[in-house]
DSSP file (Angstrom, degrees, kcal/mol; ACC not computed):
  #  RESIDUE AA STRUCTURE BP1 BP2  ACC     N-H-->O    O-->H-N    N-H-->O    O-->H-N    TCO  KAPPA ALPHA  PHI   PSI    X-CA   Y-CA   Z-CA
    1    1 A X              0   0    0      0, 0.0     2,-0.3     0, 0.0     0, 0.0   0.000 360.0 360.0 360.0 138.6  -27.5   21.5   22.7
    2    2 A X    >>  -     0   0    0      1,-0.1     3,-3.9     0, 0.0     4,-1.5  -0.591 360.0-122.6 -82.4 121.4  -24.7   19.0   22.4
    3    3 A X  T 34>S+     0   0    0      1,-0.3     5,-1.4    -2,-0.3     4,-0.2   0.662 111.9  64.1 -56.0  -6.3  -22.3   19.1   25.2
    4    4 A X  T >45S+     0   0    0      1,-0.2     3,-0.9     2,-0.2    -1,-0.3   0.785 105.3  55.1 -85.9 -21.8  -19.1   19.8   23.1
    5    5 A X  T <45S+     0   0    0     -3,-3.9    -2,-0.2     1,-0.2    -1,-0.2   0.917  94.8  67.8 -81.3 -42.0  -21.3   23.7   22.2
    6    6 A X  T 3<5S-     0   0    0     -4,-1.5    -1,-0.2     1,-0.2    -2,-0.2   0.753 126.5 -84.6 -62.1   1.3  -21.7   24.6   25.8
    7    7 A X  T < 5S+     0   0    0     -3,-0.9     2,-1.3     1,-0.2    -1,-0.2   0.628  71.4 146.3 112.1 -13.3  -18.1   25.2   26.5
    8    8 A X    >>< +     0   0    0     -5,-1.4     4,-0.7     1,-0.2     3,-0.6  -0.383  10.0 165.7 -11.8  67.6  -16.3   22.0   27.4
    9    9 A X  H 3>  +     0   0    0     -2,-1.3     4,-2.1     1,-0.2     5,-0.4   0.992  64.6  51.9 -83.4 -31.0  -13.3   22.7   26.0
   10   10 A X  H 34 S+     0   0    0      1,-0.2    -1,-0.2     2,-0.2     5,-0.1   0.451 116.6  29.7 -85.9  10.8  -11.5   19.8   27.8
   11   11 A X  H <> S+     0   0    0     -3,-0.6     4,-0.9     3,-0.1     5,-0.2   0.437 121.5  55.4-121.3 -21.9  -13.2   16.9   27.2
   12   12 A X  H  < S+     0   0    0     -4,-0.7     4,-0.4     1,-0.1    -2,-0.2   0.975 115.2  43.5 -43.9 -49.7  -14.4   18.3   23.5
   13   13 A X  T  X S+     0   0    0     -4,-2.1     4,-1.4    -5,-0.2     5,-0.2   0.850 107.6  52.7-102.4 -13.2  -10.9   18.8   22.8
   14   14 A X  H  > S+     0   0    0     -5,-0.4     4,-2.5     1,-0.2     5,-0.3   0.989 114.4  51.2 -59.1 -70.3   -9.0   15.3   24.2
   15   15 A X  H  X S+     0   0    0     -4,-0.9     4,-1.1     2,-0.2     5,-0.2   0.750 100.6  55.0 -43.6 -21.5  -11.5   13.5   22.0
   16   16 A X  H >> S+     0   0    0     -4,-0.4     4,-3.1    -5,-0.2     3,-1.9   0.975 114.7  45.2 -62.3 -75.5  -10.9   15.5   18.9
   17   17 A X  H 3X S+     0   0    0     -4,-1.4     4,-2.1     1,-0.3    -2,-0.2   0.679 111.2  49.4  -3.6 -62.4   -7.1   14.3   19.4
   18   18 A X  H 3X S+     0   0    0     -4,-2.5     4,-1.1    -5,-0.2    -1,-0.3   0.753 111.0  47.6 -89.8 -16.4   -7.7   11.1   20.1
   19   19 A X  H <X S+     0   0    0     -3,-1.9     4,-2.6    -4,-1.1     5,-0.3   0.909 112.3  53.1 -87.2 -38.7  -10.1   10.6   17.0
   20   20 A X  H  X S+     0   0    0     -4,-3.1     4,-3.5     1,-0.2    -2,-0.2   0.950 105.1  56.3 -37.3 -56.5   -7.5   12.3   14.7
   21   21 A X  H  X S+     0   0    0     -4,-2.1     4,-2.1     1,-0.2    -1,-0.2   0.863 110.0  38.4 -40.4 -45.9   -5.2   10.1   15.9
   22   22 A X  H  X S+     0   0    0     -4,-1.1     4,-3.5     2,-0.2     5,-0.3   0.923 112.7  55.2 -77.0 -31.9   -7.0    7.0   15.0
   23   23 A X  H  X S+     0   0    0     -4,-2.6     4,-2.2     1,-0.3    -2,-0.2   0.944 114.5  57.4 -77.9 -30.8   -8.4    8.6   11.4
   24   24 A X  H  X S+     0   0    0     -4,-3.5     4,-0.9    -5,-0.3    -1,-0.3   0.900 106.6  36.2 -33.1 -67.5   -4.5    9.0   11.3
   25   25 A X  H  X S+     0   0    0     -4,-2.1     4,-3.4     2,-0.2     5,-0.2   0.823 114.9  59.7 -70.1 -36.1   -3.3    5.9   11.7
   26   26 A X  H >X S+     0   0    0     -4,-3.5     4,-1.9     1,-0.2     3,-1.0   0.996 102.0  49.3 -38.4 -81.7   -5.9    4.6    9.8
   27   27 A X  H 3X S+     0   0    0     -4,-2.2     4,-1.0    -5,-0.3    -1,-0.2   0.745 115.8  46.8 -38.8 -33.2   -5.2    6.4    6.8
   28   28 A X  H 3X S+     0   0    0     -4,-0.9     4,-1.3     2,-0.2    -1,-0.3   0.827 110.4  52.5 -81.2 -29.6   -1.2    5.2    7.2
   29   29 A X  H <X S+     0   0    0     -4,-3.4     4,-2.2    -3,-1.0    -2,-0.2   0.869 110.9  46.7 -70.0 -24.4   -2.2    2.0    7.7
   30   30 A X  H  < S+     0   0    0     -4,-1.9     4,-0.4     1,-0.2    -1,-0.2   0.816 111.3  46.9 -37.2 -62.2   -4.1    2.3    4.7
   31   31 A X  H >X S+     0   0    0     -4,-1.0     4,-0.8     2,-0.2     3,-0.6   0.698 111.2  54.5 -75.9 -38.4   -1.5    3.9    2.5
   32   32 A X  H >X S+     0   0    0     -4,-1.3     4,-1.3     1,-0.4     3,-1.2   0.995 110.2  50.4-100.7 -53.7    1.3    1.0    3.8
   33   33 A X  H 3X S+     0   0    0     -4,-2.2     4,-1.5     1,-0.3    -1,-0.4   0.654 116.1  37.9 -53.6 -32.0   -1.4   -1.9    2.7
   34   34 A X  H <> S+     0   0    0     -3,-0.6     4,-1.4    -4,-0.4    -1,-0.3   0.558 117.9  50.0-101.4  -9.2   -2.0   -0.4   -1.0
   35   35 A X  H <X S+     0   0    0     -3,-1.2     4,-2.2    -4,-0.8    -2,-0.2   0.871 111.7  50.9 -88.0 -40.1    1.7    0.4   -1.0
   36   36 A X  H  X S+     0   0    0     -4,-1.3     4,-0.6     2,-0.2    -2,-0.2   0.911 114.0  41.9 -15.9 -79.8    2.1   -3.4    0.1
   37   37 A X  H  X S+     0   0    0     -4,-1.5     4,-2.0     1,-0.3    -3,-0.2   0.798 111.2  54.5 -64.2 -43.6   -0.1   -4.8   -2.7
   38   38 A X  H  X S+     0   0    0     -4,-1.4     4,-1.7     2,-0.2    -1,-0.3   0.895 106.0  53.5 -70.7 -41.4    1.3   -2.6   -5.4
   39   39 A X  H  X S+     0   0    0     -4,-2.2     4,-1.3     1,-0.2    -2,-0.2   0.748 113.7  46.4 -51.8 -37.0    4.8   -3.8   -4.5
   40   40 A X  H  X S+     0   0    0     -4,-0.6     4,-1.1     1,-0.2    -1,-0.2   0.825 110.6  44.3 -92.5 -17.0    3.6   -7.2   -4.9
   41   41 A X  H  < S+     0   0    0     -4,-2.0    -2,-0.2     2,-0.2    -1,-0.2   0.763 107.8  60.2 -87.9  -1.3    1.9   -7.2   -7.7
   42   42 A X  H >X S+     0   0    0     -4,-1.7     3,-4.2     1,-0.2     4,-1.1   0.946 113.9  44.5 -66.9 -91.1    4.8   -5.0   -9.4
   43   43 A X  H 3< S+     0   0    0     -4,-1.3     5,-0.4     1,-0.3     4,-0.3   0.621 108.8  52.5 -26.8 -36.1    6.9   -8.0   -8.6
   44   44 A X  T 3< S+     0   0    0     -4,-1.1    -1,-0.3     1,-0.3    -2,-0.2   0.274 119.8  35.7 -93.5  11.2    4.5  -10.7   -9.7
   45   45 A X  T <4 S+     0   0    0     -3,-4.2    -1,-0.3    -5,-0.1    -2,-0.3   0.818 119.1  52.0-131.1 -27.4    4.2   -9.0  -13.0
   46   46 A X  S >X S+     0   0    0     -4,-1.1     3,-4.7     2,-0.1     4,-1.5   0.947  99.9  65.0-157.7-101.9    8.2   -7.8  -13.2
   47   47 A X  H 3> S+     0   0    0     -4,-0.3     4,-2.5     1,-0.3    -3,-0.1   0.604  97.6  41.1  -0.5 -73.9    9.7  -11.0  -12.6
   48   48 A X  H 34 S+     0   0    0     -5,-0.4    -1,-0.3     2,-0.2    -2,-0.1   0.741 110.9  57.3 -81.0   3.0    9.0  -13.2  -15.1
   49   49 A X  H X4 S+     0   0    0     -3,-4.7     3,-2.7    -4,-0.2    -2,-0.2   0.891 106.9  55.9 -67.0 -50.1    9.5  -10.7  -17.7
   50   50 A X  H 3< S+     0   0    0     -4,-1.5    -2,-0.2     1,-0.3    -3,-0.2   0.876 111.5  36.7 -54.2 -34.8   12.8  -10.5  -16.2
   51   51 A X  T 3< S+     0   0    0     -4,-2.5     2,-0.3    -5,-0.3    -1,-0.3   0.170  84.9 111.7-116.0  36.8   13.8  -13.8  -16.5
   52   52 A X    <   -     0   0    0     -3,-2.7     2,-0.3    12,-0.0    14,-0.2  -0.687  50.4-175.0 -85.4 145.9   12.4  -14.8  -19.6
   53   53 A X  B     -A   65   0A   0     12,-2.4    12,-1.5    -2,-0.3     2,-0.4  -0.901  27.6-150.9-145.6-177.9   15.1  -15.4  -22.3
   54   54 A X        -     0   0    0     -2,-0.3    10,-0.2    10,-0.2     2,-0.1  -0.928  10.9-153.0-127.0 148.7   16.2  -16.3  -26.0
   55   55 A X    >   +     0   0    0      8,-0.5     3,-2.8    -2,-0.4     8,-0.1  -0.621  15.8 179.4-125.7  77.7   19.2  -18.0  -27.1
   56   56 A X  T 3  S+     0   0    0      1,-0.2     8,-0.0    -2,-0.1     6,-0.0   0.728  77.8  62.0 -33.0 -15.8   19.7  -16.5  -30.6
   57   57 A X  T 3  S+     0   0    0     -3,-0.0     2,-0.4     0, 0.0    -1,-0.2   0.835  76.1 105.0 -98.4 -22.9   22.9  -18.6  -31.3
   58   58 A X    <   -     0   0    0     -3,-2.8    -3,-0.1     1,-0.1     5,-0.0  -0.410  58.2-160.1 -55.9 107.5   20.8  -22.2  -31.0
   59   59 A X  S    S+     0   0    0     -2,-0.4     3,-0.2     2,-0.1    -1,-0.1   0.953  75.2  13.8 -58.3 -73.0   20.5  -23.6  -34.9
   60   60 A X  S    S+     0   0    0      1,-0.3     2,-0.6     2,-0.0    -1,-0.1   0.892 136.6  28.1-107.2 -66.7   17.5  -26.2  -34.9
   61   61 A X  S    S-     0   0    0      2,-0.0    -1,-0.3     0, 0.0    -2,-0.1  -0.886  76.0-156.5-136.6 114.0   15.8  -25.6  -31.7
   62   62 A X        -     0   0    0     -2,-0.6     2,-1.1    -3,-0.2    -6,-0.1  -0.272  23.7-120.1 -80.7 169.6   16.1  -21.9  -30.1
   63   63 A X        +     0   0    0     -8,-0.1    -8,-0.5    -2,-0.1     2,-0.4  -0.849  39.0 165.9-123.6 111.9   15.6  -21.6  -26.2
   64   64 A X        +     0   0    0     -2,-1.1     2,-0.3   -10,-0.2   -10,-0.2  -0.962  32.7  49.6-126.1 153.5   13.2  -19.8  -25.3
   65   65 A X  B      A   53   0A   0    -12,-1.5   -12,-2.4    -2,-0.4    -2,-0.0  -0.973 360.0 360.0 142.0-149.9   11.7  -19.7  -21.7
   66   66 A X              0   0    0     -2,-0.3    -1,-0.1   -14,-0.2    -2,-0.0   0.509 360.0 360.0-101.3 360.0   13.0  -19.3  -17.8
């Protein structure tokens, strides 16, 4: 029998706690890193769209670029 079935409810239940806790933080640390990445690659894709341009009004040679 496994000690946590005989009726240890206080060292059974402190460890539960403390492994929640970590699968917890894990899991936010998790979330903040893909939240991270997506934020950078948003930017790294966003950005030079944004500051690409035209200059319709140029006769001979239009300007296009950053």
């Amino acid at each position: 029998m496994d000690r946590r079935e005989e009726g240890s409810s206080d060292g059974g239940a402190a460890a539960g706690e403390a492994s929640n806790r970590k699968r917890a933080l894990y899991s936010s640390l998790v979330a903040a890193l893909g939240f991270v990445c997506f934020a950078t690659a948003a930017t790294a894709v966003g950005l030079p769209l944004w500051g690409h341009f035209e200059n319709p009004e140029g006769e001979k040679h239009r300007c296009h670029g950053y």
